[in-house]
N, C-alpha and C positions, 0 to 999 in steps of 0.2 A: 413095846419098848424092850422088853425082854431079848426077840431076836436081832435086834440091833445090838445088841449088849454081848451078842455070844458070835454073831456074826463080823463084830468089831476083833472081839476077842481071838476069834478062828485067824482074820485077816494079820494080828499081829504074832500068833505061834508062824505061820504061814512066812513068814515076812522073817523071822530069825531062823525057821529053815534053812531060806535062803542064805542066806548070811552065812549059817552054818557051808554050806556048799561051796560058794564062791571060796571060802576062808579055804577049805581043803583042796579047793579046784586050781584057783588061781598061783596060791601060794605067795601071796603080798605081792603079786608083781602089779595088780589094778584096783582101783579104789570100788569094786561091785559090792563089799562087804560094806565097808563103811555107807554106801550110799542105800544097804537095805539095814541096818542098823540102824541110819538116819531115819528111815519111813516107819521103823519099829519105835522109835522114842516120838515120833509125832502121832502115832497112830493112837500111843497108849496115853499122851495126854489128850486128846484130842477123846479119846474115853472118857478120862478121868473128868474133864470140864461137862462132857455131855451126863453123866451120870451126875453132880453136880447141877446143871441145871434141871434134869428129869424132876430132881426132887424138889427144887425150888416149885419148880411148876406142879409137881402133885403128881406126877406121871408114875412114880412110884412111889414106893411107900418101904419103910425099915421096916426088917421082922427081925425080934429077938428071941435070942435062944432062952427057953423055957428048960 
């Protein structure tokens, strides 16, 4: 679960790169920003529910700082 969680995580830094780029590349003349934007706000809930469910189901477990 772990590397689904960091490899989610890589795939949404990865995804605002983009974003990043298009934004300097394009210079607002094409929607490429907005539509990796878009895959970056689905990516991260699409996280957030799985990490949510993991725990539902036991698949991980909370550690707290000592």
């Amino acid at each position: 679960m772990y590397y689904i969680v960091a490899i989610a995580f890589a795939l949404i830094l990865g995804s605002l790169a983009f974003a990043l780029y298009f934004v300097m590349k394009d210079r607002g003349t094409s929607n490429r920003a907005v539509n990796a934007l878009s895959i970056r706000v689905g990516l991260s809930i699409a996280l957030f529910v799985m990490i949510l469910v993991s725990y539902h189901f036991g698949w991980i477990h909370p550690t707290g700082i000592d």
